[in-house]
C-alpha positions as CSV (number, residue, x, y, z in Angstrom):
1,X,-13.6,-33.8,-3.1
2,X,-12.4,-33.5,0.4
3,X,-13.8,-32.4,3.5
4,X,-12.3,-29.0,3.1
5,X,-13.8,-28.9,-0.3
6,X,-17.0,-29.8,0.6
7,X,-17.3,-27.5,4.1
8,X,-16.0,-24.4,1.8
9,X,-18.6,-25.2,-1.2
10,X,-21.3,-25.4,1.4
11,X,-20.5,-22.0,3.2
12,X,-19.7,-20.5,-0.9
13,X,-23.3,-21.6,-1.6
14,X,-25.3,-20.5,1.4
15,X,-23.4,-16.6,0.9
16,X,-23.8,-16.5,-3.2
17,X,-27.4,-17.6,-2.5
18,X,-28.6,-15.3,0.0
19,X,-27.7,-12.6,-3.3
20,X,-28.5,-14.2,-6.2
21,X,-31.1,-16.4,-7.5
22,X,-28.3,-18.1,-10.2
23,X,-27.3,-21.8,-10.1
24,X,-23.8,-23.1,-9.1
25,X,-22.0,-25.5,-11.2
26,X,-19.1,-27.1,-8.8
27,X,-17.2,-30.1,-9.0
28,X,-20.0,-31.6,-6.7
29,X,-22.5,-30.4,-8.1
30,X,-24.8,-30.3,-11.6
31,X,-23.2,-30.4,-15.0
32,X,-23.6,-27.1,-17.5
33,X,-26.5,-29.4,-19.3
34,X,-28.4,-29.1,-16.3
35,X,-28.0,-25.0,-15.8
36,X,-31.5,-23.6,-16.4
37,X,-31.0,-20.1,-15.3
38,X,-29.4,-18.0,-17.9
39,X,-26.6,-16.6,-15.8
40,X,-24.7,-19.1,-13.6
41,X,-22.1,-19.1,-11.2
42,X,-19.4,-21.9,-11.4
43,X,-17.2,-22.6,-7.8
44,X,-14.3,-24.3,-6.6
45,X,-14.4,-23.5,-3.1
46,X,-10.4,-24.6,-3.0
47,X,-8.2,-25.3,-5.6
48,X,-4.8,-26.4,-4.3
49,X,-6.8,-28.5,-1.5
50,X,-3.8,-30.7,-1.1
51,X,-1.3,-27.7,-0.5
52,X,-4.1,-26.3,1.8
53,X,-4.2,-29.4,3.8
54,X,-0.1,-29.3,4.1
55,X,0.1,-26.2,5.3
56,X,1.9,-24.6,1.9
57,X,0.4,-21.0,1.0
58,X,-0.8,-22.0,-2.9
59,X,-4.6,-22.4,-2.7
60,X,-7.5,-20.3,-3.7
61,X,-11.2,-20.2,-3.8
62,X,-12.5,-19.5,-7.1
63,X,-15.7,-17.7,-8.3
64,X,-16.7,-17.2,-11.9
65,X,-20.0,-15.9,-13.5
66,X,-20.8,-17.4,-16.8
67,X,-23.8,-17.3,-19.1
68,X,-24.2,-20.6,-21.3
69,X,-22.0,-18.5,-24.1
70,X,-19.0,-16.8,-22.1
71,X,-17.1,-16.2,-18.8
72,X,-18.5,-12.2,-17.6
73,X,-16.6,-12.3,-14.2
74,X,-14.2,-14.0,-12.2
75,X,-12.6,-13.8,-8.2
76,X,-9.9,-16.0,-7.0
77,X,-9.0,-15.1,-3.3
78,X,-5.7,-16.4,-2.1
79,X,-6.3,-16.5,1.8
80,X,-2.5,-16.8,2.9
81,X,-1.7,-13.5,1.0
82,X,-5.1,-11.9,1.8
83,X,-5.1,-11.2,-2.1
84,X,-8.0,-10.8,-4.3
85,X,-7.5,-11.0,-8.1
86,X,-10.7,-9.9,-9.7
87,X,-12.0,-9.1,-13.5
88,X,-15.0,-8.0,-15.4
89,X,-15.2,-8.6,-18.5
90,X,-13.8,-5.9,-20.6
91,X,-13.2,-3.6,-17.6
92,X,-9.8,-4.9,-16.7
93,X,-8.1,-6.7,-14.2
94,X,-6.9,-6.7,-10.5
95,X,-5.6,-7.5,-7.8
96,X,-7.2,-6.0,-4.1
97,X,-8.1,-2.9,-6.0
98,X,-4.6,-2.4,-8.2
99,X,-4.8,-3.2,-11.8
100,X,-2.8,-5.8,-13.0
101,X,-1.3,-7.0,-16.6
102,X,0.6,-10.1,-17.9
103,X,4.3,-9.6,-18.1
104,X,5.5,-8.2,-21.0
105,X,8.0,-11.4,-21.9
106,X,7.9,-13.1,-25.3
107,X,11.6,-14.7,-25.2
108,X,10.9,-18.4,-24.3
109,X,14.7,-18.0,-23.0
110,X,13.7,-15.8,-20.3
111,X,10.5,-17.3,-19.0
112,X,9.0,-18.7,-16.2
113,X,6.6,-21.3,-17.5
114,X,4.3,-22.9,-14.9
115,X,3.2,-26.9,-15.3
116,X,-0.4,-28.8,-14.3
117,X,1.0,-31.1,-11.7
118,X,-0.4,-33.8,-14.0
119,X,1.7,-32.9,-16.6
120,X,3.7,-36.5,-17.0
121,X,-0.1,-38.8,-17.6
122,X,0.4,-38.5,-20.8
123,X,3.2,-38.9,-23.8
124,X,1.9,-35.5,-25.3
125,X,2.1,-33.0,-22.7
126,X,5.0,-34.9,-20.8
127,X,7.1,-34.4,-24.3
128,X,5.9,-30.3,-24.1
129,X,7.6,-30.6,-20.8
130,X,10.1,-31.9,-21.8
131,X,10.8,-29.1,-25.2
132,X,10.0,-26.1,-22.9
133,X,12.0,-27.3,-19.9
134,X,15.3,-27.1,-22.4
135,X,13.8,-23.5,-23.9
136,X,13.0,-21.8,-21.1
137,X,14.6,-19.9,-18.4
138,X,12.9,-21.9,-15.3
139,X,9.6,-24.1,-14.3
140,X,7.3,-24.1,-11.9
141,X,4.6,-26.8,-10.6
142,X,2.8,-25.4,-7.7
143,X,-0.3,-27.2,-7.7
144,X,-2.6,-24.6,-8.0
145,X,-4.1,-23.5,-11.1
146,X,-6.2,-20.7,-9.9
147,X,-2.7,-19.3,-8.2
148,X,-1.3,-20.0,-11.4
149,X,-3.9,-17.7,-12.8
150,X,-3.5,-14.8,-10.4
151,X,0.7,-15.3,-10.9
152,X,0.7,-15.0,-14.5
153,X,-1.9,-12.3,-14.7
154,X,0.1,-10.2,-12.0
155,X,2.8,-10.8,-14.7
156,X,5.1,-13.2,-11.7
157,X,5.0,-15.9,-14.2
158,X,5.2,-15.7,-17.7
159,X,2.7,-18.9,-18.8
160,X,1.3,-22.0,-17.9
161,X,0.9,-25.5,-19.5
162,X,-2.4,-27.2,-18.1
163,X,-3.3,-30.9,-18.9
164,X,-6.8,-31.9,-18.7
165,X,-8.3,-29.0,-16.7
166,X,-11.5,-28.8,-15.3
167,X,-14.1,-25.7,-16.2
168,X,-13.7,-25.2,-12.0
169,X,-10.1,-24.6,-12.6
170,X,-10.2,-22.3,-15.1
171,X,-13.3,-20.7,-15.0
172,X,-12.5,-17.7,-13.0
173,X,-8.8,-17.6,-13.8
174,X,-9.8,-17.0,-17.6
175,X,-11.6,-13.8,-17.1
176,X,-9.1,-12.8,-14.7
177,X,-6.2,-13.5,-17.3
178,X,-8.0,-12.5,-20.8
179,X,-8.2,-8.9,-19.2
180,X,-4.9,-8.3,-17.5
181,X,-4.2,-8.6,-21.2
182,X,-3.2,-12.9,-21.3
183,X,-4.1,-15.1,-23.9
184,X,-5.6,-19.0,-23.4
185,X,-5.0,-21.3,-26.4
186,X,-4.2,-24.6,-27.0
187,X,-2.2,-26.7,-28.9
């Protein structure tokens, strides 16, 4: 990571720890095999560092709760809009105290589908591109998938196609999503 990512996990860890006695799995830190506390809390202190750095407004910090089974809570805070997207699970969704819900869209014709910047490494997802860019109404790569989370769970966007995403990416944004009413799968 960066020094942005590394400055913001250090000040993340120091706050969550003064709190709570759970581990943090980051991208610098541990791997879920090496989690001994039942609960656990899983960080990416900015995703979107590269916007961040270039002074464009798509980044977040992401905080998720997890027990070795399932996600239980997740915050993404997107500093430049002073929004907080926030969800427990099975209590709903929001977004700095409003609930929120996926847009109600299923015509592929008149969607906004969002794309993992990565999306062309590979012959199988760069071909997905390729089909839903000629179905659908418009695409987005914004290079951010936490606020790619909190877009399609405020129902801004009406999907997103991730390639080889990282449990820090999604972590948060999953809980967030799943009770705004949104739906992961792959394919």
């Amino acid at each position: 990571g960066s020094n942005v990512d590394l400055e913001c996990q250090n000040i993340s860890y120091e706050l969550l720890r003064k709190d709570f006695q759970y581990e943090i799995l980051s991208e610098e830190k541990k791997t879920q095999d090496e989690i001994e506390t039942e609960l656990f809390w899983i960080i990416d202190p900015v995703d979107g560092t590269h916007n961040y750095i270039s002074g464009l407004p798509n980044f977040g910090v992401s905080i998720a709760l997890a027990s070795k089974k399932e996600f239980l809570l997740g915050v993404i805070y997107l500093p430049y809009f002073d929004e907080m997207y926030y969800a427990v699970k099975n209590q709903g969704a929001f977004m700095n105290g409003e609930k929120i819900q996926v847009s109600k869209n299923n015509d592929l014709e008149k969607s906004m589908i969002a794309f993992d910047n990565q999306f062309y490494l590979n012959k199988k997802s760069f071909d997905v591109y390729k089909k839903i860019v000629d179905a659908c109404f418009t695409t987005r790569i914004l290079g951010s998938a936490v606020y790619d989370f909190c877009l399609i769970a405020s129902g801004k966007v009406d999907a997103r196609v991730w390639n080889n995403t990282k449990v820090f990416d999604f972590a948060a944004g999953l809980t967030i999503l799943n009770e705004a009413g949104g739906k992961v799968t792959d394919f």
